[in-house]
C-alpha positions in Angstrom: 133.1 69.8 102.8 129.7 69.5 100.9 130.2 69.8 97.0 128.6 73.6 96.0 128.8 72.8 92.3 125.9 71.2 91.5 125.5 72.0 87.6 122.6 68.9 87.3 120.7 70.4 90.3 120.7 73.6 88.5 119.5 72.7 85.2 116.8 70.5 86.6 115.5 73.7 88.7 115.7 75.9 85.7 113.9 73.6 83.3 110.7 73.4 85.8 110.9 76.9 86.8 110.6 77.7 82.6 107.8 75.2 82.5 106.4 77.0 85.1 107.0 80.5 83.3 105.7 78.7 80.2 102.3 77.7 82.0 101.5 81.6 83.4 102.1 82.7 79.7 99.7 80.1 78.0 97.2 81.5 80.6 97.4 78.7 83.2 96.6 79.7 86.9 99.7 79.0 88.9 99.4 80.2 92.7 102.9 78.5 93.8 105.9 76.2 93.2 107.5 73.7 95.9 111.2 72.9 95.2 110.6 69.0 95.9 110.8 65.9 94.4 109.4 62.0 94.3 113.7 61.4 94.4 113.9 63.3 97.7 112.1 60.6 99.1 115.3 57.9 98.1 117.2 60.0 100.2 115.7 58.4 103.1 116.8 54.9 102.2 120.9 56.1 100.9 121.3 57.2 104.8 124.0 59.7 104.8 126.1 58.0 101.3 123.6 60.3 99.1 123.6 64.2 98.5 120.7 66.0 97.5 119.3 69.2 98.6 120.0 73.3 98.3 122.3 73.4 101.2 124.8 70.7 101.3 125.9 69.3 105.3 129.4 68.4 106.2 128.1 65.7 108.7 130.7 65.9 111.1 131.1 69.5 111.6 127.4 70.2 110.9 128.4 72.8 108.7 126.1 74.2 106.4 127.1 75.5 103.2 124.7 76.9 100.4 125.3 75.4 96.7 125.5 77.1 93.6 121.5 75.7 92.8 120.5 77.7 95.6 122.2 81.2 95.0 120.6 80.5 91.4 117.4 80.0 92.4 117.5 83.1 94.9 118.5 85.4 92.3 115.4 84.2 90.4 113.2 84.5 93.2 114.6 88.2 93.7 114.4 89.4 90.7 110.9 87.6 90.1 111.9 86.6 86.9 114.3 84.1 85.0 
């Protein structure tokens, strides 16, 4: 079973969403934000030994199971604010 508790994940989400926050307040134009990033791209060369992601994969059963991170980060998104 995929870990959901992903405390790191989180913290790194909510510390660019508040820089994010931070930019529309001094003023900045900011039309969108894309959960992705340049270490995203290592997950490539772990094959399956590496976790990363919102939705954590139980390989052999295919099962999909939604971590803490992204609850988080939908609650943001719904109530449009952090």
């Amino acid at each position: 079973m995929p870990e959901t508790h992903d405390e790191d994940r989180w913290i790194f989400i909510f510390l660019h969403l508040w820089q994010v926050a931070r930019a529309l307040s001094d003023g900045i134009r900011v039309i969108g934000y894309l959960h992705w990033s340049l270490l995203d791209n290592f997950e490539w060369a772990e094959g399956y030994k590496a976790r990363f992601g919102l939705i954590g994969v139980n390989f052999d059963t295919q099962e999909r199971t939604v971590r803490d991170s992204a609850r988080r980060l939908g609650e943001i998104i719904a109530r449009n604010e952090l």
